[in-house]
C-alpha positions as CSV (number, residue, x, y, z in Angstrom):
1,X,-38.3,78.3,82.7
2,X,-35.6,77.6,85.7
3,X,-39.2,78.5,88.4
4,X,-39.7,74.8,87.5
5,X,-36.1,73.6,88.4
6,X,-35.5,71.8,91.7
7,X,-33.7,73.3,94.6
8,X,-31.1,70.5,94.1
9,X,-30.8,71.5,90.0
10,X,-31.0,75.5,91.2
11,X,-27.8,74.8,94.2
12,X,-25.7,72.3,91.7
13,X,-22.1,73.8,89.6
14,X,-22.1,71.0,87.0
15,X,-19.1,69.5,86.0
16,X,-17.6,71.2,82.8
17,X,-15.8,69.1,80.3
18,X,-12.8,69.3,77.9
19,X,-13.8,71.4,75.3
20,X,-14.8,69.2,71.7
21,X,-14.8,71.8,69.2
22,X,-15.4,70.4,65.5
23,X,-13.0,72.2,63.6
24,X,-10.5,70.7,61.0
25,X,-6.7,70.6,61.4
26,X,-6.3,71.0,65.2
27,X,-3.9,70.1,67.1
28,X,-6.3,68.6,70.0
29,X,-4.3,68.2,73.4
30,X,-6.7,69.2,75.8
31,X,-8.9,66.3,77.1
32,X,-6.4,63.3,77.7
33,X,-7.4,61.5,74.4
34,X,-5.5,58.5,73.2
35,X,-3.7,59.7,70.4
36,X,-3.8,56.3,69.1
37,X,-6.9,54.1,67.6
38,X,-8.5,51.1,69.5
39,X,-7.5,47.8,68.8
40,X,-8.5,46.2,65.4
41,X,-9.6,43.7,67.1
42,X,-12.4,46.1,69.1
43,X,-13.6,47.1,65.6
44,X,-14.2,44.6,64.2
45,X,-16.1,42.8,66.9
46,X,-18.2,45.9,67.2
47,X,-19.0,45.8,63.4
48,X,-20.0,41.7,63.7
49,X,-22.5,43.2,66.3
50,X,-24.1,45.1,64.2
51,X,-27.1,43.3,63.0
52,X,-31.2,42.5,64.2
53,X,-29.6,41.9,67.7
54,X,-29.8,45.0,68.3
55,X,-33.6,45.4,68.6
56,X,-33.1,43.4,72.0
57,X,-31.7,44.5,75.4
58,X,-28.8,43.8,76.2
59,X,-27.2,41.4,79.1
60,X,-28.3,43.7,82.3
61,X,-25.2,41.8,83.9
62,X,-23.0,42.4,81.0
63,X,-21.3,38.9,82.5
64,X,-19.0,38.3,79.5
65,X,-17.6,41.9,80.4
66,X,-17.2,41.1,83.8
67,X,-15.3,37.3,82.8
68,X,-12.9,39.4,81.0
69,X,-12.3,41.9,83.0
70,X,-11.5,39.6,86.0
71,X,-9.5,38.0,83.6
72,X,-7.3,40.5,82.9
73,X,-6.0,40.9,86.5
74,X,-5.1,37.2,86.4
75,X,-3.1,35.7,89.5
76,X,-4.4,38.8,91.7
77,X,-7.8,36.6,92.7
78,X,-10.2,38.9,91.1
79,X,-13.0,37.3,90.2
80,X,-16.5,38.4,88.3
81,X,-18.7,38.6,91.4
82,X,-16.1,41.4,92.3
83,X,-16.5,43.2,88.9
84,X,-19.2,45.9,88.8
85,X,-19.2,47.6,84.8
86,X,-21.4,50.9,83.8
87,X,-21.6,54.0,81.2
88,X,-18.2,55.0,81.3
89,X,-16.0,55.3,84.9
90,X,-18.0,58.9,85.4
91,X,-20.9,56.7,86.3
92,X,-19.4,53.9,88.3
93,X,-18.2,57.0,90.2
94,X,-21.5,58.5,90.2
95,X,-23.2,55.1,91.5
96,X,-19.7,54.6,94.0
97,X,-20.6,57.9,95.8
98,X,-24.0,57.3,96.2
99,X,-23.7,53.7,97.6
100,X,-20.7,54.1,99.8
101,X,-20.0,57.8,100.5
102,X,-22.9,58.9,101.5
103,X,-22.9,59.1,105.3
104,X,-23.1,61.4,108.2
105,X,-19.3,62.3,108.4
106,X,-17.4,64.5,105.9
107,X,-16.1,62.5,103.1
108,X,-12.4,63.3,101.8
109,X,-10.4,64.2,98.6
110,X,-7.2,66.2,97.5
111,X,-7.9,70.1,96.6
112,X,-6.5,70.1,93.7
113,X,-8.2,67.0,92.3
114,X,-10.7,65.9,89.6
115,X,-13.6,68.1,89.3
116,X,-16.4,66.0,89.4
117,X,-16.2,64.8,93.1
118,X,-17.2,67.7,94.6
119,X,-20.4,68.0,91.6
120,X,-21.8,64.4,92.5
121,X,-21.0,65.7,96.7
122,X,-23.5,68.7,95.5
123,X,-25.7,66.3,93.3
124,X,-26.1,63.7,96.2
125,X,-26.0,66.2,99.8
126,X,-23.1,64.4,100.6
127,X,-20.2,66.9,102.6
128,X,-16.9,67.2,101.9
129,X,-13.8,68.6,103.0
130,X,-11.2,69.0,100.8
131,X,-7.4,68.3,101.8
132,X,-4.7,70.2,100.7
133,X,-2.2,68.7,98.5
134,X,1.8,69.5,99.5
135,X,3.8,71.7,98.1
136,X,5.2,69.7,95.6
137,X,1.2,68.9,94.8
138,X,1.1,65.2,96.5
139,X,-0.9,63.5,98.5
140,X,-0.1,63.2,101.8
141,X,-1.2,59.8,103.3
142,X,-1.6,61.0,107.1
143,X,-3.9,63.5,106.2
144,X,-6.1,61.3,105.6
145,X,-5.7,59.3,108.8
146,X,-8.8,61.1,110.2
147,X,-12.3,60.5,111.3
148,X,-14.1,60.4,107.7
149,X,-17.2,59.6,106.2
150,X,-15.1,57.8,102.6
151,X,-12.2,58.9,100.8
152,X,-11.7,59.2,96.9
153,X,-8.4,60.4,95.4
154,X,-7.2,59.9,91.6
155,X,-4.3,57.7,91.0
156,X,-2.5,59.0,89.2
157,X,-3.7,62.2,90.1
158,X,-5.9,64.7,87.7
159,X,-4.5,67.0,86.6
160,X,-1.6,67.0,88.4
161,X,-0.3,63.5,86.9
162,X,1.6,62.9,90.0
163,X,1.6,59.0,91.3
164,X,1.3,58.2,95.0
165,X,3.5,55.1,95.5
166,X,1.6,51.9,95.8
167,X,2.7,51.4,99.8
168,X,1.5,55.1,100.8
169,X,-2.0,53.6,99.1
170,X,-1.8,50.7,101.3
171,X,-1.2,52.8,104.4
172,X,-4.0,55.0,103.5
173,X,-6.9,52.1,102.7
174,X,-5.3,50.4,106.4
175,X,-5.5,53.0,108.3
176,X,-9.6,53.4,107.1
177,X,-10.9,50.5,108.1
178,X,-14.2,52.1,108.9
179,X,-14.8,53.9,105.6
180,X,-14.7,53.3,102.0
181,X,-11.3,54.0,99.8
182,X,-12.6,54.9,96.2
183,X,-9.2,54.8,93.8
184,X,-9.7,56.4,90.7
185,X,-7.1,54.8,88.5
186,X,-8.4,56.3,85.4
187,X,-4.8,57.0,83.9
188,X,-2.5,54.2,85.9
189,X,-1.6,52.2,82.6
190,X,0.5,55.2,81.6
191,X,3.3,55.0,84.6
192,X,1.7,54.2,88.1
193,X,1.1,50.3,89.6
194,X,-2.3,50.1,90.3
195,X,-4.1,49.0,93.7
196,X,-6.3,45.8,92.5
197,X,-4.1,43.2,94.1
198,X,-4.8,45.5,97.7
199,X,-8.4,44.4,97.2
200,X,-8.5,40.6,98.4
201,X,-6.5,42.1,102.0
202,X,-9.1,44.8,102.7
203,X,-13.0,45.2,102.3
204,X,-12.9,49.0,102.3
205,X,-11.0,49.5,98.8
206,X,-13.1,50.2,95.4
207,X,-10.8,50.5,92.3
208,X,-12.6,52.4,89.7
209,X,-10.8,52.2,86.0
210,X,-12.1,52.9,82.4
211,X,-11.3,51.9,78.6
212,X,-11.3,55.4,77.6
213,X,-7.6,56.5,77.8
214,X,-5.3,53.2,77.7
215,X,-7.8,51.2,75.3
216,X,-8.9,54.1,73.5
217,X,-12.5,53.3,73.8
218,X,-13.4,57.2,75.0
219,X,-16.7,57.3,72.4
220,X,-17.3,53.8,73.7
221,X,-18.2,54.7,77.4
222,X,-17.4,51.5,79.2
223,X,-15.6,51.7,83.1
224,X,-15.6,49.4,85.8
225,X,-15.2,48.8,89.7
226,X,-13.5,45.9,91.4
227,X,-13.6,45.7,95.1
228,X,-15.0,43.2,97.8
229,X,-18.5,41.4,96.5
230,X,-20.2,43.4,99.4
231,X,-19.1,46.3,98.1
232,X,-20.0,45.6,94.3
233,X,-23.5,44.3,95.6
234,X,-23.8,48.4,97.1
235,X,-23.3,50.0,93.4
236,X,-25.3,46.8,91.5
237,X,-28.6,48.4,94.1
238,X,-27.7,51.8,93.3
239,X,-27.3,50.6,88.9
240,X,-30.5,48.5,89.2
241,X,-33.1,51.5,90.6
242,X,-31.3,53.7,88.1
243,X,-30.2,52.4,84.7
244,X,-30.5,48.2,84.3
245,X,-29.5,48.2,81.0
246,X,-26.4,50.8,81.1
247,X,-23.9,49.5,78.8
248,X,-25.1,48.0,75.2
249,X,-24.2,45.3,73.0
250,X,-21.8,47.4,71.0
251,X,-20.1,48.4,74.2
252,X,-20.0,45.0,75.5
253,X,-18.8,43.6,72.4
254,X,-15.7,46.3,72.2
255,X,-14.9,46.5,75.5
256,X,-14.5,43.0,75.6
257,X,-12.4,42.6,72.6
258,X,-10.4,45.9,73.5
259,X,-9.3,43.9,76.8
260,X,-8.3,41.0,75.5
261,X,-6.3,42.6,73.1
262,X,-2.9,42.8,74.9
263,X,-0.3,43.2,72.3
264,X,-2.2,46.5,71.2
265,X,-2.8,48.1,74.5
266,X,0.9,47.3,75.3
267,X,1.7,48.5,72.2
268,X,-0.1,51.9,72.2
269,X,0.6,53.1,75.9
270,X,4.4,52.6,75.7
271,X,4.3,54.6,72.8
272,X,2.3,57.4,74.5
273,X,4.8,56.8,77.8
274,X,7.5,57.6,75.6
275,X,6.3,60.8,73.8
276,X,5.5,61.9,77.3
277,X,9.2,61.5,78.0
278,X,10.5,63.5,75.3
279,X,7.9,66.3,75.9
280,X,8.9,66.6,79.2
281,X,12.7,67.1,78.2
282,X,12.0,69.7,75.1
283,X,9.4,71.7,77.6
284,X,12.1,72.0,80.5
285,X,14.1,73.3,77.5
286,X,11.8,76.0,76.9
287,X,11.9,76.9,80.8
288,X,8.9,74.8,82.2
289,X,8.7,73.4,85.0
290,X,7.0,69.9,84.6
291,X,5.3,67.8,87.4
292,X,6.5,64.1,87.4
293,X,3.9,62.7,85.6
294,X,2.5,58.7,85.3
295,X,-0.7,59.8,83.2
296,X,-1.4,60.1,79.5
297,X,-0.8,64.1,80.1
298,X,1.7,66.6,81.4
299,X,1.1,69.4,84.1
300,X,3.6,72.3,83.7
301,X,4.2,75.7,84.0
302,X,6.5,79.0,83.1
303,X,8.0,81.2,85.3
304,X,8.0,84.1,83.0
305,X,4.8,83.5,81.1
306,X,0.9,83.7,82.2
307,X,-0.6,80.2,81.6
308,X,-3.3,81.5,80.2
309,X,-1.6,84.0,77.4
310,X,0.1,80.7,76.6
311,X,-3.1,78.6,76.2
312,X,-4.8,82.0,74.0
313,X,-1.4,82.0,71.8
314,X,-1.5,78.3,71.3
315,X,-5.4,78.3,70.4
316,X,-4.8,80.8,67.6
317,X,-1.9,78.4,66.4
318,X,-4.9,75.8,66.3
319,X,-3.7,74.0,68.7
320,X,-5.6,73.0,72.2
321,X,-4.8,72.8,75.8
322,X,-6.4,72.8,79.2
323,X,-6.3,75.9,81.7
324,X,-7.6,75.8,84.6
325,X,-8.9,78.8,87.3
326,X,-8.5,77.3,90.2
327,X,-6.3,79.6,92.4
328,X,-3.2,77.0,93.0
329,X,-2.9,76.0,89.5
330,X,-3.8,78.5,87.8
331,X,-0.4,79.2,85.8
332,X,-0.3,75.5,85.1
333,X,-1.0,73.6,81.5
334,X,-2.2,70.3,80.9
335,X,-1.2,69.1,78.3
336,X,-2.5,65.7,77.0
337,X,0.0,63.5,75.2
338,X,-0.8,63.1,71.4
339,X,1.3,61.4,68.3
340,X,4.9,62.8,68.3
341,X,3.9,65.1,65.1
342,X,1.4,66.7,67.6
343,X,4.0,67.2,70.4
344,X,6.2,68.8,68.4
345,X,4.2,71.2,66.7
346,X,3.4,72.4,70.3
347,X,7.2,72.6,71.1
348,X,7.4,74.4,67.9
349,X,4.3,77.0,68.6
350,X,5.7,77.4,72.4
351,X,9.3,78.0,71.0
352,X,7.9,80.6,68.8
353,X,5.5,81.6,71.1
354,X,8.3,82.3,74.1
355,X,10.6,83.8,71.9
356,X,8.3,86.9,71.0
């Protein structure tokens, strides 16, 4: 049936996600998870929505979700009008590149970055060029000092982990003050200092965050944008001729209780900051070599083992992690961060694993 497709739908590589496979006792490491539940709190106001509400839309606006999320960046001048919500931070993205990246000049983003920017550049006609990461797989600011058409980079980076240092961001964003800076701060709870308070000095910057990996909300699908008002009118357009209703009273009413919940989200992601620490020490044990990582995952690899023998080996031990083809990193793991049971029955399956 493709002869009815679209040229667009015929030229497009969709993005493929972590794999979610429904078997019992696994060991599931590969998709950057939470290992930990959402706050109580987030429950339970999603179980006091539940009720003959829910025959009616929702608030298109979602305003009480915006209130809280400026909120929550308190004494940084953030305030709702600057707040832009949707389905998840994939779709914020989605509406981000459409609104503010599409233009006549080559938009810009690190090789060895998340996968979907170049899909929605295919989705949307917009072209890219994609900058080489160093050696050492960082971002280098002054590549990015160029004639552009938008930039969007992940900080912390995906899947790399690796956190570029708030004033190299700063350089960056001020030394674009013709194009739009999307940050993609998806994991920066687990280690990096995020960019928000750079919004009220320049118009250019969108921050793009979700509730799926510090709040735990990933079956939720709530993310957000702040950035100038200007800039949050572009993707509000872009939301309103797509999707008006895109996040629903459940959401809403989690999201909103997630976020307000401090002690928990403290809670949980120091937990998960320090299981990342001791997996780092027992896999340079085994002979990895481990990026430094400020993310909710680790990205390492074994000078005398093919990544992707280890990641067969582990699956058959029932235990899941990611691998991916790309040339450069191709004998790199990621590794999400789970409970510390979890990590160490993958130290124990790679121990046993290496030593055959």
């Amino acid at each position: 049936m493709s002869r009815y497709w679209s040229r667009v739908v015929r030229d497009l590589t969709p993005y493929v996600p972590g794999e979610q496979p429904q078997l019992p006792k696994l060991v599931k490491l590969n998709t950057n998870e939470n290992p930990y539940g959402p706050s109580p709190l987030a429950i339970e106001a999603l179980r006091a929505e539940i009720g003959d509400t829910l025959r009616l839309y929702p608030d298109p606006n979602a305003e009480r979700l915006k209130e809280a999320i400026a909120a929550s960046f308190g004494g940084q001048g953030v305030v709702p009008r600057q707040v832009f919500v949707g389905n998840g931070s994939d779709e914020v993205l989605a509406h981000g590149f459409l609104a503010l990246l599409k233009h006549e000049r080559p938009i810009l983003f690190p090789d060895i970055t998340y996968s979907f920017y170049p899909v929605y550049c295919g989705l949307y006609g917009i072209a890219y060029n994609a900058v080489p990461l160093d050696e050492a797989f960082r971002i280098r600011p002054d590549d990015y000092l160029v004639p552009n058409g938008g930039i969007v980079f992940a900080n912390p980076n995906a899947p790399t982990g690796r956190f570029l240092p708030l004033p190299e961001v700063e350089r960056l964003v001020a030394g674009n003050p013709h194009s739009v800076v999307v940050i993609d701060e998806a994991y920066v709870d687990f280690g990096g200092e995020s960019a928000a308070r750079l919004v009220a000095r320049y118009p250019n910057l969108l921050i793009v965050r979700t509730l799926s990996k510090s709040h735990s909300l990933a079956g939720l699908r709530v993310g957000y944008a702040i950035g100038h008002a200007d800039l949050i009118e572009a993707l509000e357009r872009v939301k309103n001729s797509f999707n008006s209703y895109p996040l629903g009273r459940l959401a809403i009413a989690g999201a909103v209780a997630a976020i307000g919940d401090q002690w928990h989200f403290e809670r949980t992601r120091h937990a998960v900051i320090a299981s990342r620490e001791t997996l780092v020490a027992d896999l340079a044990a085994l002979g990895f070599e481990v990026l430094p990582s400020a993310a909710n995952f680790v990205f390492a690899r074994h000078a005398g083992r093919d990544a992707g023998e280890l990641a067969l080996a582990l699956r058959e031990r029932g235990i899941l992690v990611r691998h991916f083809q790309q040339a450069r990193i191709r004998q790199f793991l990621r590794i999400s961060i789970g409970t510390d049971a979890q990590c160490q029955a993958l130290v124990a399956a790679l121990r046993e694993i290496l030593s055959a």
